[in-house]
CHARMM-style PDB file with segment names, atoms N, HN, CA, C and O in Angstrom:
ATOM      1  N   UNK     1     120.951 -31.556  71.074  1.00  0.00      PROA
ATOM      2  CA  UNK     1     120.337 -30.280  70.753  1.00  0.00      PROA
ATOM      3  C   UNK     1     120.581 -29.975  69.279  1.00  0.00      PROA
ATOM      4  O   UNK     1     121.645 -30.004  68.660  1.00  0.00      PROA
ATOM      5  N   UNK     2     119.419 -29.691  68.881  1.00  0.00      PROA
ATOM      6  HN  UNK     2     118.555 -29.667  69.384  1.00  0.00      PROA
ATOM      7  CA  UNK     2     119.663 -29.721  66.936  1.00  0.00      PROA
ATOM      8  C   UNK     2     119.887 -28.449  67.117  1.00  0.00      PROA
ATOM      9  O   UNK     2     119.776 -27.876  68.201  1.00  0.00      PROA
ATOM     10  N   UNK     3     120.343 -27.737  65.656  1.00  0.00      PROA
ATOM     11  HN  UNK     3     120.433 -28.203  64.775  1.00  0.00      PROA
ATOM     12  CA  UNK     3     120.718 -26.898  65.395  1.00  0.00      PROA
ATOM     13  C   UNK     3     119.651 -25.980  64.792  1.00  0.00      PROA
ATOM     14  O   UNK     3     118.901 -26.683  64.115  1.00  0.00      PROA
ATOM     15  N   UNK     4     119.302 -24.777  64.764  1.00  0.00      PROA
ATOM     16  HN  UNK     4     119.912 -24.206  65.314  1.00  0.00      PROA
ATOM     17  CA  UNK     4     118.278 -23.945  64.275  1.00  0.00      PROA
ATOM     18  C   UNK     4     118.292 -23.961  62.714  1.00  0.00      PROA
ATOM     19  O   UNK     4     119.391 -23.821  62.177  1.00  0.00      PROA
ATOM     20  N   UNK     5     117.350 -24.095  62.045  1.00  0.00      PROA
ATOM     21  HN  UNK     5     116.458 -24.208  62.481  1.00  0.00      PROA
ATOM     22  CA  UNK     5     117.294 -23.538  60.512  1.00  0.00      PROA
ATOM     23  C   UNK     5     117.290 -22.374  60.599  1.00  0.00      PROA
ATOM     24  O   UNK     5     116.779 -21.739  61.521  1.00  0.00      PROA
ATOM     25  N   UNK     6     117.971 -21.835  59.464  1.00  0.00      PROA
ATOM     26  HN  UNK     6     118.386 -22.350  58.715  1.00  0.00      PROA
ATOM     27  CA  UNK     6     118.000 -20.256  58.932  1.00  0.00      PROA
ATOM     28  C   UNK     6     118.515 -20.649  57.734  1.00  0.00      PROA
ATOM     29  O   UNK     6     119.452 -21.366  57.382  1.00  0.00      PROA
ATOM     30  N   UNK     7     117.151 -19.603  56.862  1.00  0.00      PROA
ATOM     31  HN  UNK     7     116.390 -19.021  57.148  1.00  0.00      PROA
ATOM     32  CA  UNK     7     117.311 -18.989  54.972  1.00  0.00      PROA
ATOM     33  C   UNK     7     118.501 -18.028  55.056  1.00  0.00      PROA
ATOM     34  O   UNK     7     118.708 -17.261  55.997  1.00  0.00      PROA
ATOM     35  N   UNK     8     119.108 -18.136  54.180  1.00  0.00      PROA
ATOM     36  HN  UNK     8     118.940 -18.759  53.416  1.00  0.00      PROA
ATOM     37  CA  UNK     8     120.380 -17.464  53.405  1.00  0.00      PROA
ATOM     38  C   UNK     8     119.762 -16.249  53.355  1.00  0.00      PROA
ATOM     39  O   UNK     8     120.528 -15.392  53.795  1.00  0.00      PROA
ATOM     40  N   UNK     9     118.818 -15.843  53.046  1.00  0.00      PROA
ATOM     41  HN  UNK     9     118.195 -16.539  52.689  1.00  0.00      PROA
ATOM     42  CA  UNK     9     118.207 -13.974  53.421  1.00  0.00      PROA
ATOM     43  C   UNK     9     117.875 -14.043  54.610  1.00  0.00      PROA
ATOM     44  O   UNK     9     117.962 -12.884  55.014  1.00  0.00      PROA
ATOM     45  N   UNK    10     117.556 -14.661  55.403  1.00  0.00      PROA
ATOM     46  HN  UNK    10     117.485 -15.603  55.075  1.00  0.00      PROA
ATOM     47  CA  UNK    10     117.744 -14.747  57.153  1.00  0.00      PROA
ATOM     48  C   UNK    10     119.004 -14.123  57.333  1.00  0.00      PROA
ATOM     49  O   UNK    10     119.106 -12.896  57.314  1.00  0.00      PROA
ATOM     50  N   UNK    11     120.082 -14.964  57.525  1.00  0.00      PROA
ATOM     51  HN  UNK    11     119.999 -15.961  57.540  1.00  0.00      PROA
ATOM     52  CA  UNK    11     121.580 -14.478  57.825  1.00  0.00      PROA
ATOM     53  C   UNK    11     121.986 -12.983  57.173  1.00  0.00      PROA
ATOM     54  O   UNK    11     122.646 -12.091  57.705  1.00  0.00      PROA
ATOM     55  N   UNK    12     121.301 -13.014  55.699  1.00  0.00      PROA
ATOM     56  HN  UNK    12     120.764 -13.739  55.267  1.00  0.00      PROA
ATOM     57  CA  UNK    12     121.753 -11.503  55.268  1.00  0.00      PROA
ATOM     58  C   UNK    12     121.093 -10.756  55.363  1.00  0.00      PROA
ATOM     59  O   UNK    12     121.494  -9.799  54.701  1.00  0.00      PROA
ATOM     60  N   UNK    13     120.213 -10.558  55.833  1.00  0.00      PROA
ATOM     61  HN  UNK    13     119.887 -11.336  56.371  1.00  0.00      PROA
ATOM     62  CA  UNK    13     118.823  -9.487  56.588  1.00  0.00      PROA
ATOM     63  C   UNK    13     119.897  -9.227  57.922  1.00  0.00      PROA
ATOM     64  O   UNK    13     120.319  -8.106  58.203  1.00  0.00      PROA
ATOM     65  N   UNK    14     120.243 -10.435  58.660  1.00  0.00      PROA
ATOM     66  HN  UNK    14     119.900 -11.346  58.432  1.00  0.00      PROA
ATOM     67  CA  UNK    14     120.760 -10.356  60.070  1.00  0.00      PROA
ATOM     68  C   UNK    14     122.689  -9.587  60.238  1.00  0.00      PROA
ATOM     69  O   UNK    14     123.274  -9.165  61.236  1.00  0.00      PROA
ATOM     70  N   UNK    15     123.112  -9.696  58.894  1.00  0.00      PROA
ATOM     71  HN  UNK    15     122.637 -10.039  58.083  1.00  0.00      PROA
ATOM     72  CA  UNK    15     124.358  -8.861  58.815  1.00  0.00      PROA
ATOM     73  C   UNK    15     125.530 -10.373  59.017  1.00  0.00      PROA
ATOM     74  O   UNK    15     126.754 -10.346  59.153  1.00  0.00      PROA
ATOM     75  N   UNK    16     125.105 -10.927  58.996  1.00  0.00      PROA
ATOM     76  HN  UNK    16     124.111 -10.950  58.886  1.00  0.00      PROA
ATOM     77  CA  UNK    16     126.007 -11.975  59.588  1.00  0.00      PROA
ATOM     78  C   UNK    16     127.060 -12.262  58.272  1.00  0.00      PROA
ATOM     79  O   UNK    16     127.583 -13.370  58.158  1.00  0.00      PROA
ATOM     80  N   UNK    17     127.280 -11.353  57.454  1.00  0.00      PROA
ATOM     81  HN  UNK    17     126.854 -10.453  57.547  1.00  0.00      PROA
ATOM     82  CA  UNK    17     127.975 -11.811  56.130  1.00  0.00      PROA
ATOM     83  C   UNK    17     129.310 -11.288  56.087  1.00  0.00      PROA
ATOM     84  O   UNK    17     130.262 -11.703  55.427  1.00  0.00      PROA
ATOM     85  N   UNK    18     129.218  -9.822  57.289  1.00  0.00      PROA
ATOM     86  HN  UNK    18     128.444  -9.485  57.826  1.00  0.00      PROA
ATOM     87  CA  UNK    18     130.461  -9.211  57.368  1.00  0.00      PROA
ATOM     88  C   UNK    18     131.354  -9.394  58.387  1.00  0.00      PROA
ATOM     89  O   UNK    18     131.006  -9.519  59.562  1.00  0.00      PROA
ATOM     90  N   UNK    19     133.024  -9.426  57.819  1.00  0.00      PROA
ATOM     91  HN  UNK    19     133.306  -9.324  56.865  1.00  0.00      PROA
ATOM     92  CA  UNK    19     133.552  -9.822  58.662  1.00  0.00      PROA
ATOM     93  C   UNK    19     134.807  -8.801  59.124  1.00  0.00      PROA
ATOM     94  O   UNK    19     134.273  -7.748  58.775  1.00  0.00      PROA
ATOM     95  N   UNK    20     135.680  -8.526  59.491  1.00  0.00      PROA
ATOM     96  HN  UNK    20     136.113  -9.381  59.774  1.00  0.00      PROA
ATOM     97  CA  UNK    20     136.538  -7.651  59.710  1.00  0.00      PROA
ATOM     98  C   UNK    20     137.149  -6.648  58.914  1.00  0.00      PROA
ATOM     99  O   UNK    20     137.508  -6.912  57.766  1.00  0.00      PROA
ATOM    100  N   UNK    21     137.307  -5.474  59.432  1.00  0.00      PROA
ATOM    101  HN  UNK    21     137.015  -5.259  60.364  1.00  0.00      PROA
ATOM    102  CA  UNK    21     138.090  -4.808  58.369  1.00  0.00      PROA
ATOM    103  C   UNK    21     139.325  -5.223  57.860  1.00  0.00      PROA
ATOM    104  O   UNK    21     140.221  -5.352  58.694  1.00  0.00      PROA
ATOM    105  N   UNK    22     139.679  -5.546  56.272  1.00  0.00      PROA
ATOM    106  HN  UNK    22     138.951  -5.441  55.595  1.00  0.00      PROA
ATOM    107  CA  UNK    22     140.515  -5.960  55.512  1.00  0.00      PROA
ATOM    108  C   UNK    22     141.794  -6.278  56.210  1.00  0.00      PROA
ATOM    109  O   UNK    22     142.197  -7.420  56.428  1.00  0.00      PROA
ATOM    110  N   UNK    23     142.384  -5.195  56.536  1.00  0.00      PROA
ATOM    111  HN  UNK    23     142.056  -4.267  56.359  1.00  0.00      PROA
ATOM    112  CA  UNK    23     143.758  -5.153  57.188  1.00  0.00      PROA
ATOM    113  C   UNK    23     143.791  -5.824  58.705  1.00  0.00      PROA
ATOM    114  O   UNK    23     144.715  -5.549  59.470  1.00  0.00      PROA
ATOM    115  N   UNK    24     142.827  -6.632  59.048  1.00  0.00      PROA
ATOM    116  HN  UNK    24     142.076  -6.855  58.426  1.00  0.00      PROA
ATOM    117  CA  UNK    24     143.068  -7.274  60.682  1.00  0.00      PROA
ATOM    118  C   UNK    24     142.693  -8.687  60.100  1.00  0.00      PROA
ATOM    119  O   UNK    24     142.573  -9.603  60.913  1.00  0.00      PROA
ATOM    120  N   UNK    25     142.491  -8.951  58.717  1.00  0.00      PROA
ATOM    121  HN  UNK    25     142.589  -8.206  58.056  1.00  0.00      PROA
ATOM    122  CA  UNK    25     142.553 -10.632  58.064  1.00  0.00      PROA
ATOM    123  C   UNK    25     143.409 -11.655  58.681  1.00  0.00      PROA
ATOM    124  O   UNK    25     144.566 -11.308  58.921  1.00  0.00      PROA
ATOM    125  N   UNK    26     143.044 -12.888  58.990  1.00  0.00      PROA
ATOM    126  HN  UNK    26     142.104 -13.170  58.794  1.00  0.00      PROA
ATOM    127  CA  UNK    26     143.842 -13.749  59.510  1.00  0.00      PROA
ATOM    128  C   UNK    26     143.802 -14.347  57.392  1.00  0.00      PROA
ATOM    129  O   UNK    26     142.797 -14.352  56.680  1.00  0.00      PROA
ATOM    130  N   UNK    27     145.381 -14.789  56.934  1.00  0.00      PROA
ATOM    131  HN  UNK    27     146.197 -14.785  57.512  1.00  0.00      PROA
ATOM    132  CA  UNK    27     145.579 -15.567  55.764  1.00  0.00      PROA
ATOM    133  C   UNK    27     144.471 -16.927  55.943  1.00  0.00      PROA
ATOM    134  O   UNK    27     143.650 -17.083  55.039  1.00  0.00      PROA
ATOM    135  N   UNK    28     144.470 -17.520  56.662  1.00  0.00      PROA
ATOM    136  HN  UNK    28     145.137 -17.393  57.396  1.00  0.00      PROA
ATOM    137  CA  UNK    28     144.062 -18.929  56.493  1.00  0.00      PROA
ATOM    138  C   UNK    28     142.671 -18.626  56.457  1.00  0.00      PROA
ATOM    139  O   UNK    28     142.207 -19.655  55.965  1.00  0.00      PROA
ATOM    140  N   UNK    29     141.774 -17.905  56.657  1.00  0.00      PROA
ATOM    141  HN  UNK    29     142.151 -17.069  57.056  1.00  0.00      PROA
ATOM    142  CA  UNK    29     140.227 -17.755  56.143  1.00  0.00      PROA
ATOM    143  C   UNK    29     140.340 -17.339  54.752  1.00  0.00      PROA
ATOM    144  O   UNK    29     139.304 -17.573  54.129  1.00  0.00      PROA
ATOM    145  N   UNK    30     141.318 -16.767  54.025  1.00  0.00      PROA
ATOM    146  HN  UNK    30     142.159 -16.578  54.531  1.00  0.00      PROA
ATOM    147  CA  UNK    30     141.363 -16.665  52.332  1.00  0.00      PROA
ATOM    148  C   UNK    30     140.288 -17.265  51.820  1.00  0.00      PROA
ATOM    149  O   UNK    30     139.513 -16.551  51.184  1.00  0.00      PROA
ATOM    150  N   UNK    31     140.011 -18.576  51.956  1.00  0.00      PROA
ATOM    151  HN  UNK    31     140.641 -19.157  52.472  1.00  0.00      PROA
ATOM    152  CA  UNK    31     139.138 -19.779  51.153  1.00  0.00      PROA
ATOM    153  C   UNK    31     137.679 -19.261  51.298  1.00  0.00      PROA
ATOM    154  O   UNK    31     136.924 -19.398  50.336  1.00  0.00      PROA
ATOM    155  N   UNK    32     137.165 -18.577  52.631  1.00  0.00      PROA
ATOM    156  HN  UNK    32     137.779 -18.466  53.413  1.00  0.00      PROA
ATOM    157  CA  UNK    32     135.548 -18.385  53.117  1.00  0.00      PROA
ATOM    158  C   UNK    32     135.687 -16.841  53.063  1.00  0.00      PROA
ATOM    159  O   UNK    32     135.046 -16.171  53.873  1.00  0.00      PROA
ATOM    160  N   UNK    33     136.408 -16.304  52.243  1.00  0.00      PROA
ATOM    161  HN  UNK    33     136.929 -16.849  51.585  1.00  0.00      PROA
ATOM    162  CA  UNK    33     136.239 -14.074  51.920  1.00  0.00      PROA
ATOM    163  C   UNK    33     135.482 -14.515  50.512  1.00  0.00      PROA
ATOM    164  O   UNK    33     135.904 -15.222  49.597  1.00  0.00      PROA
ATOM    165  N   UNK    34     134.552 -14.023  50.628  1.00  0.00      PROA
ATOM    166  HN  UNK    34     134.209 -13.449  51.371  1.00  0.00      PROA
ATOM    167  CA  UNK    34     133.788 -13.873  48.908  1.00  0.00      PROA
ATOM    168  C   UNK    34     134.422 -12.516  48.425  1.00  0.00      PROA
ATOM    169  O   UNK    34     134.852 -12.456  47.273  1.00  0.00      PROA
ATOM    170  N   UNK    35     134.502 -11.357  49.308  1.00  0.00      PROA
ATOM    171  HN  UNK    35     134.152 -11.405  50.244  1.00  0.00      PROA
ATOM    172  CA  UNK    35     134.770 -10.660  48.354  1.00  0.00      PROA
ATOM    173  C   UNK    35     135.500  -9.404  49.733  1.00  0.00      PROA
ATOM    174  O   UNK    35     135.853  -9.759  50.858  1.00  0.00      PROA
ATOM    175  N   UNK    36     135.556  -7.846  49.144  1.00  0.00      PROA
ATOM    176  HN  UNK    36     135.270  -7.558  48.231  1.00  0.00      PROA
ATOM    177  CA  UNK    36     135.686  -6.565  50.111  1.00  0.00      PROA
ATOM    178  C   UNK    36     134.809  -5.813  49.940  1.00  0.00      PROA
ATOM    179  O   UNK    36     134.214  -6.187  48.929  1.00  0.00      PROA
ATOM    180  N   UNK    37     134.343  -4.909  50.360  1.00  0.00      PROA
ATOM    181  HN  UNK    37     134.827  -4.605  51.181  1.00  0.00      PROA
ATOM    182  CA  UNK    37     133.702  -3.857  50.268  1.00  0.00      PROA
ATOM    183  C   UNK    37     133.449  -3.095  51.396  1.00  0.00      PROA
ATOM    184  O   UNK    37     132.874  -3.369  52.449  1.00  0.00      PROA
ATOM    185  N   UNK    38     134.361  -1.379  50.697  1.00  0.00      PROA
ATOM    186  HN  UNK    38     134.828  -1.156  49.842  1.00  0.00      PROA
ATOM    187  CA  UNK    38     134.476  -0.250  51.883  1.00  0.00      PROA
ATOM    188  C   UNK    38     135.080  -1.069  53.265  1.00  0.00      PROA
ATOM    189  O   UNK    38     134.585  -1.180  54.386  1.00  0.00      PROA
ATOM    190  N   UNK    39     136.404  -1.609  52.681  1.00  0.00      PROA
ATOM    191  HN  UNK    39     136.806  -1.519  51.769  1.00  0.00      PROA
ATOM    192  CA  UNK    39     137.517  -2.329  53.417  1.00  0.00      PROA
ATOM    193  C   UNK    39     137.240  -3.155  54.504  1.00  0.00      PROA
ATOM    194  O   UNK    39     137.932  -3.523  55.454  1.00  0.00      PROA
ATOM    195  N   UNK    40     135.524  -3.481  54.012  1.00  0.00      PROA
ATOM    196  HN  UNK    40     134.962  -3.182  53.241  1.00  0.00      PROA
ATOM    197  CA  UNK    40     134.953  -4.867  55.329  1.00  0.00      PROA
ATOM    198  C   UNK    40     135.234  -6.314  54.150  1.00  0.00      PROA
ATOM    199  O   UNK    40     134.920  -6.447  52.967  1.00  0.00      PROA
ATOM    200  N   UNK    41     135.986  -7.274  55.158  1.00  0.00      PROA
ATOM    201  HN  UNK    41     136.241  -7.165  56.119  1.00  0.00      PROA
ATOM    202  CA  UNK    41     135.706  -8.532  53.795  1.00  0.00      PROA
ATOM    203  C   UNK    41     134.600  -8.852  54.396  1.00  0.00      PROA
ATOM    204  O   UNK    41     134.307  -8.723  55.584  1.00  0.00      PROA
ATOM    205  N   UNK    42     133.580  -9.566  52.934  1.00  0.00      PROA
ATOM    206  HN  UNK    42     133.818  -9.671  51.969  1.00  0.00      PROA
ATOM    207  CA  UNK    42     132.362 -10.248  53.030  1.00  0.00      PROA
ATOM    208  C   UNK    42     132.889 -11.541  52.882  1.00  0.00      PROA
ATOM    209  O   UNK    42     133.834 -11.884  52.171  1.00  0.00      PROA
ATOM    210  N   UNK    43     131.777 -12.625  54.056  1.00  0.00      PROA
ATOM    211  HN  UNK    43     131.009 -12.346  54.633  1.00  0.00      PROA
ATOM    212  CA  UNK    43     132.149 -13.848  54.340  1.00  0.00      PROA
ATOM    213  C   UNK    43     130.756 -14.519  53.210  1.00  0.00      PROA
ATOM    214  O   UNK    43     129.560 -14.248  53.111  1.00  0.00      PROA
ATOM    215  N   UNK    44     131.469 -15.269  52.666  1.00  0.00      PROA
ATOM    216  HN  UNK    44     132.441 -15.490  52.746  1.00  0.00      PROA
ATOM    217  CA  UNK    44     131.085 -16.507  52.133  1.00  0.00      PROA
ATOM    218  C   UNK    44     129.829 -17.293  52.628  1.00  0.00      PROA
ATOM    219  O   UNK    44     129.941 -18.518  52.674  1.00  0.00      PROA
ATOM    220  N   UNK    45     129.012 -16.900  52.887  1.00  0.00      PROA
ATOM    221  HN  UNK    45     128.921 -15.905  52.850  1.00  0.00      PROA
ATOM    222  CA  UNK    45     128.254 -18.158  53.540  1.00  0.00      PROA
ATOM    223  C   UNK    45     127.383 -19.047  53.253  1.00  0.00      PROA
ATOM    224  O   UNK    45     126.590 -19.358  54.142  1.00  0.00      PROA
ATOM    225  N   UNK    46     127.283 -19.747  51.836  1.00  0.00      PROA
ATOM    226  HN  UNK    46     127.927 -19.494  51.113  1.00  0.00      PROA
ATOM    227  CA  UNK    46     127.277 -20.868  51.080  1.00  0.00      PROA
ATOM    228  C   UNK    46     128.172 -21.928  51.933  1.00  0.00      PROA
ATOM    229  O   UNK    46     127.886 -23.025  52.413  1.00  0.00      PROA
ATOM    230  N   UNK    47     129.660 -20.977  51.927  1.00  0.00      PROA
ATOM    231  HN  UNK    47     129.893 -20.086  51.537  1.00  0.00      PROA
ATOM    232  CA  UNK    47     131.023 -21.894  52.365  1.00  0.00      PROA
ATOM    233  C   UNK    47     130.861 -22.102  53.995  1.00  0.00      PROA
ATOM    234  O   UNK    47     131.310 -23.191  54.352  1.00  0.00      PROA
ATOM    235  N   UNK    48     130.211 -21.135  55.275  1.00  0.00      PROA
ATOM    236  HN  UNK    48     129.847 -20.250  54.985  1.00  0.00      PROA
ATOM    237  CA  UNK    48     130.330 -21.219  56.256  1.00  0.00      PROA
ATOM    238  C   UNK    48     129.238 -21.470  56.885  1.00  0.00      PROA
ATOM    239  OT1 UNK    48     129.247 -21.598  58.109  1.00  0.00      PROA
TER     240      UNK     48
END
């Protein structure tokens, strides 16, 4: 079973960029947080 294509404005139209509020971070995703904003980290998804 292949996997679906989806455009990078697909996923960010779809919200799929945000990931937990800051303070419930697991350390070892450090590498795939692009950034915070209004204490949600934004996920990377180039990297994921």
């Amino acid at each position: 079973m292949a996997l679906p294509d989806y455009s990078m404005r697909q996923l960010l139209e779809a919200g799929v960029h945000f990931g937990h509020q800051a303070h419930r971070w697991n350390p070892k995703m450090r590498e795939y947080i692009f950034g915070t904003r209004n204490d949600i980290h934004i996920i990377d998804l180039a990297q994921t």
